[in-house]
N, C-alpha and C positions, 0 to 999 in steps of 0.2 A: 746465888752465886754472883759474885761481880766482875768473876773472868773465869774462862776454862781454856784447856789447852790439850788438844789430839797428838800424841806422837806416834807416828805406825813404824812399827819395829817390823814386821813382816807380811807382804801379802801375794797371794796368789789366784791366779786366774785360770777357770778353763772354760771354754763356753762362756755361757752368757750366768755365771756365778764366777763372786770374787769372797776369798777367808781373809780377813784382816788378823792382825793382831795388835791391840793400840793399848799405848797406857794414856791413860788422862787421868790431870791435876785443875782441879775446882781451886778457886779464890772464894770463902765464904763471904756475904754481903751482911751475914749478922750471925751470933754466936748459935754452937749448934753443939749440945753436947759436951761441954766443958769445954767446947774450939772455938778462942775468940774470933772478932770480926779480922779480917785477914789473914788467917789462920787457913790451910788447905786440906782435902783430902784427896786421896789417892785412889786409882783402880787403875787394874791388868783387866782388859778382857776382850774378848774373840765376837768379832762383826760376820754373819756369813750371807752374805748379799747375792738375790738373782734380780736380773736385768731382762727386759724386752723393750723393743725398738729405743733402749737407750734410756729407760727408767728402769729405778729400780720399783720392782713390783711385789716384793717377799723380803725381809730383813728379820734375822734370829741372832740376840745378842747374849753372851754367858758371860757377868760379870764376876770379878774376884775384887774388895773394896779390902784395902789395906786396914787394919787393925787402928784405931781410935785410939 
């Protein structure tokens, strides 16, 4: 990739877990798939993070990768 980009559409917090939900957009750095060099791909997917003393210590991520 020669750039990526997070957009959090919704998150929620209780405790020391937080559920994201973020789309990110990849900038390819060379062709991948019949997708030229700066050509993008896309993903929907759901972050569900827990925390102690202020790190996160557990991250579980479900990706959905837009169609090619």
């Amino acid at each position: 990739m020669s750039s990526q980009t997070y957009q959090i559409r919704n998150a929620l917090a209780s405790g020391d877990q937080v559920a994201l939900e973020i789309d990110w957009t990849g900038t390819l750095a060379m062709p991948f798939q019949g997708i030229p060099i700066g050509g993008q791909l896309r993903a929907h997917f759901a972050a569900f993070l827990e925390f102690k003393n202020g790190k996160i210590i557990c991250q579980r991520n479900y990706d959905c990768y837009e169609p090619l």
